[in-house]
C-alpha positions in Angstrom: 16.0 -60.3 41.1 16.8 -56.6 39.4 20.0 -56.5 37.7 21.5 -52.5 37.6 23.5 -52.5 34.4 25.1 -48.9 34.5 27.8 -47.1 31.9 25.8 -47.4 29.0 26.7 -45.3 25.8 23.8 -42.9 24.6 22.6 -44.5 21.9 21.8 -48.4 23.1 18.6 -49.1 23.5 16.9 -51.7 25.7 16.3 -54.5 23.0 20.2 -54.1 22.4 21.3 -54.7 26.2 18.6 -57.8 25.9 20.7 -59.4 23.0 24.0 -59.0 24.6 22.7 -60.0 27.7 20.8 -63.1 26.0 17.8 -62.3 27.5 14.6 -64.4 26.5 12.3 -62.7 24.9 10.0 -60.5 26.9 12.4 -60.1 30.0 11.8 -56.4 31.3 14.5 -54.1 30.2 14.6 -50.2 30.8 17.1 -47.6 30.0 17.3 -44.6 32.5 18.6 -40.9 32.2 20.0 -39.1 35.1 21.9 -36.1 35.1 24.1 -35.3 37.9 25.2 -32.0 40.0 27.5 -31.0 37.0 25.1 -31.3 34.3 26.5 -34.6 33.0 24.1 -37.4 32.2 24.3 -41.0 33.4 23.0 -44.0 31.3 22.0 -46.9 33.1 19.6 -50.3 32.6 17.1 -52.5 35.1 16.6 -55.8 34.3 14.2 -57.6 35.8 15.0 -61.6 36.0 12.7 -64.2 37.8 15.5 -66.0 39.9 18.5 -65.3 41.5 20.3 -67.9 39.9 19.5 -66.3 36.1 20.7 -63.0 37.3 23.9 -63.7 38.9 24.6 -65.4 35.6 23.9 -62.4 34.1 26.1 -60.4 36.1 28.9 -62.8 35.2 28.3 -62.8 31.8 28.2 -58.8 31.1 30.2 -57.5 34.2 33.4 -55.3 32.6 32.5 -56.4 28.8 32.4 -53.7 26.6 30.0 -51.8 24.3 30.6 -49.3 22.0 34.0 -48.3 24.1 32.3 -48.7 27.7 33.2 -51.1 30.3 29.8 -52.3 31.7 28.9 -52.0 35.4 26.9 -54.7 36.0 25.5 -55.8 39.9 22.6 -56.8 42.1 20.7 -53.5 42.1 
C-alpha cells in the first residue's frame, strides 16, 4: 500500500516523516516537489508500506497532526 502524505514544510526530510510516522527502519520514504500554475511549490511524501493493515494505521496515526505549523494530509494514495 502507498501512503500520500501531502502539506509538508520545506525543510523535513524523509528520515524525519519516517520517525513521526514510526516507520521501521528501511520503509521507502520520498519527498516530492511540485510547483503549480502560480509558481507556488507543493511538498508532499510516498510511503511505501507492505500491508494494508500497516498503512491505514498510518493514516490514523499522522492524518491532521502537525509539523512545524502544518496540518498533515495523510491518505491512501
Amino acid at each position: 500500500m502507498i501512503i500520500f502524505i501531502g502539506n509538508l514544510p520545506p525543510e523535513v526530510g524523509a528520515n524525519e516523516l519516517a520517525d513521526l510516522g514510526q516507520l521501521t527502519t528501511g520503509t521507502p520514504v520520498r519527498i516530492y516537489k511540485k510547483r503549480d500554475g502560480t509558481g507556488g511549490l507543493h511538498r508532499y511524501g510516498l510511503v511505501h508500506l507492505g500491508s494494508e493493515k500497516d498503512g491505514r494505521s498510518l493514516i490514523r496515526r499522522l492524518h491532521g497532526t502537525g509539523i512545524r505549523g502544518n496540518s498533515l494530509q495523510v491518505r491512501e494514495f
